[in-house]
C-alpha positions, 0 to 999 in steps of 0.5 A: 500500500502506498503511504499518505506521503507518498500520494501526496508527493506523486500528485505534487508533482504531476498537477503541472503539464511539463512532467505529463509532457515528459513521460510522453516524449520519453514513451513515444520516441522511436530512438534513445532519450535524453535530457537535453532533447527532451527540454527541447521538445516541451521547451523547458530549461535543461536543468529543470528536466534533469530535477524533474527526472531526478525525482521520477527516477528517485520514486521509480518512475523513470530509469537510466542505461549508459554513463554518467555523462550521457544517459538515456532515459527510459519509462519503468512499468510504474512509469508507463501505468502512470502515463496510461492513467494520466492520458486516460484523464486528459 
């Protein structure tokens, strides 16, 4: 089950559009994923993509393959629930 917490953090951080933007970028590209492209495609800052991904990735939302200093992203399952959910509301 998941804490009172932790709802209210993961609901915190879906009211804006920017993260909903993200999970789809992230969802629909047909090649690798990275913050850098990302910021440009929902015309965001780049450093705050990479704290927006820091938080998915610190509640399991979002994962990293590659090195340190270029990593493509990529949806967990929780992430692509959560996507699925959203997009059903919107």
């Amino acid at each position: 089950m998941v804490s009172d917490d932790s709802k209210k953090s993961i609901n915190k951080l879906f009211l804006h559009d920017k993260p909903f933007m993200l999970l789809k970028v992230i969802n629909d590209s047909s090649s690798p994923v990275y913050a850098a492209s990302i910021s440009k495609k929902i015309d965001c800052s780049y450093a705050y993509i990479v704290r927006l991904i820091k938080v998915m990735h610190n509640k399991g939302i979002v994962e990293f393959e590659g090195n340190s200093h270029k990593k493509i992203i990529n949806l967990t399952p929780k992430g692509k629930k959560i996507l699925k959910l959203l997009s059903e509301i919107d």
